[in-house]
N, C-alpha and C positions, 0 to 999 in steps of 0.2 A: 788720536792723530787728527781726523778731522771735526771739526765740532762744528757749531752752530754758525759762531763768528766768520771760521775761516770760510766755510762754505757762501756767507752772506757777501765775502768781500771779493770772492774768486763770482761770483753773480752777477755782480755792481760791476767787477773790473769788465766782464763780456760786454755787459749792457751798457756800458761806456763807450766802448770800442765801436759796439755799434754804431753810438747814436752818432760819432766823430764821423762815423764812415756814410751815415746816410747826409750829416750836413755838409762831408767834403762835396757829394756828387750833388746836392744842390747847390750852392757856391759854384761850383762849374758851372754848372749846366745856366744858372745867373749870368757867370760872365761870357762865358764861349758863345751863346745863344741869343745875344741881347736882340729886347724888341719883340718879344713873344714868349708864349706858354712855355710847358715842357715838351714833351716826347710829340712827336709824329706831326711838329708846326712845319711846312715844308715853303720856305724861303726860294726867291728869285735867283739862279746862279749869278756870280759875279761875274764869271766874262761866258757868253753863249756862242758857240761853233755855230756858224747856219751850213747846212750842207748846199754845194753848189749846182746849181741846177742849169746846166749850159749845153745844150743840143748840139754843140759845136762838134764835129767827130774829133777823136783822140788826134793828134799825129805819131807815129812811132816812128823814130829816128834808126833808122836802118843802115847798113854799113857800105861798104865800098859794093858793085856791082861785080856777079858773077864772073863776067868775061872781063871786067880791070884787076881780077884779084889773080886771072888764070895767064893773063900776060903777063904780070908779074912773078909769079911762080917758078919755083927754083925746084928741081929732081932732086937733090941733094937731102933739103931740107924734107920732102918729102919721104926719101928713107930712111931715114930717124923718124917720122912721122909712123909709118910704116913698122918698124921695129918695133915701137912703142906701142904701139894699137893693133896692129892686126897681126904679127908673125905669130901669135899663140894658135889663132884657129885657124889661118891663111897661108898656103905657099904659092910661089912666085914659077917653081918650074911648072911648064906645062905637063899635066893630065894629073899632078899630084896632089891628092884630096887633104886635106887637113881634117879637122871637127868642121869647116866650112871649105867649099870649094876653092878651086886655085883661081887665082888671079892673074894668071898669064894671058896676055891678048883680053882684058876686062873690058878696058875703054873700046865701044863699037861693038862688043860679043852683043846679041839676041840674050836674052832673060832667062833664067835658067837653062841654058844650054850646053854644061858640063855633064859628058856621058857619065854616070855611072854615081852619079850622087844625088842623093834625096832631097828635093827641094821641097817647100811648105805647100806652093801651087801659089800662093799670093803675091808671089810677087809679080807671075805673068799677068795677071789682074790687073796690074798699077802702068807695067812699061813693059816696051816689047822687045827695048834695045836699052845697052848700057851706056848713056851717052854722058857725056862729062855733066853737063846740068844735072841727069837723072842720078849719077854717082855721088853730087854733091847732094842733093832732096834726100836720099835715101841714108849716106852717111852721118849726114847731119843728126836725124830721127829714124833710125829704121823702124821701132815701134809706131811712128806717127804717118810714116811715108808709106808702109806695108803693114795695115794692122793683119795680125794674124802671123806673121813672120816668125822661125822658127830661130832670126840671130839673135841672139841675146846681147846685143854689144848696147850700148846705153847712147850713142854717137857720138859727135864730136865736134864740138858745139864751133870751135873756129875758123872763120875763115878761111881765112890763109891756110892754116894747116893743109885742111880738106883739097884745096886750091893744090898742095904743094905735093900732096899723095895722089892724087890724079893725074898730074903731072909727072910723078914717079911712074904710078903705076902704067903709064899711056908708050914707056917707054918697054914694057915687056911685050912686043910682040913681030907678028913675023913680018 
């Protein structure tokens, strides 16, 4: 079955194969590479990024002001705001606790000042009183506003929104 011959030509055919394969990748490497050696010749890039070097401070373009977004704000649009975000841990009647305390009389309450539920202590740390600016800082980021804080809510990051559930909420009390 195999003899001398075939075994000679099944040899020849590898080492052919090779040598095709070694003179494709120099032909490449000729043409793709023109203007120098082989391996490891390290060329000028064709277009160079400079990075910018300009002491100038950032500006961040920031959005409408606290008290123009609070004149504008609608109750409405805030209990829809409201329902969406806060009814799972939060109730609106007063002295009834949720997984977070109630929000009855919020806006102007003193800082953790619902009897009878466990607060982190951090937030008395931060503010002393729930003032619509301090409702908007804390809703925004409560992680960032109260490190330490035992809500787990993630905030909320809009404006308006925020604006329009303060507004809501300013309307629960006595």
């Amino acid at each position: 079955m195999f003899d001398t011959m075939t075994l000679t030509k099944l040899m020849g055919g590898l080492c052919g194969t090779f040598l095709v394969y070694l003179l494709g990748g120099w032909a490449a490497e000729t043409i793709y590479h023109s203007g120098g050696g082989g391996h490891g010749d390290h060329h000028e890039a064709a277009y160079v990024i400079h990075p910018v070097e300009d002491d100038a401070p950032v500006v961040v373009e920031e959005g409408p002001a606290f008290a123009d977004m609070m004149a504008s704000a609608v109750a409405d649009d805030g209990s829809n705001v409201f329902r969406r975000q806060c009814s799972a841990c939060h109730q609106l009647a007063d002295g009834e606790n949720g997984t977070g305390p109630h929000l009855y009389g919020i806006v102007g309450r003193a800082t953790a000042s619902v009897d009878g539920f466990g607060y982190s202590g951090s937030l008395v740390a931060v503010v002393a009183e729930w003032s619509p600016e301090a409702l908007d800082a804390f809703i925004e980021n409560p992680r960032e506003y109260a490190p330490g804080t035992a809500m787990g809510y993630n905030g909320l990051s809009d404006g308006e929104d925020r604006a329009d559930l303060i507004t809501y909420l300013s309307t629960f009390a006595d």
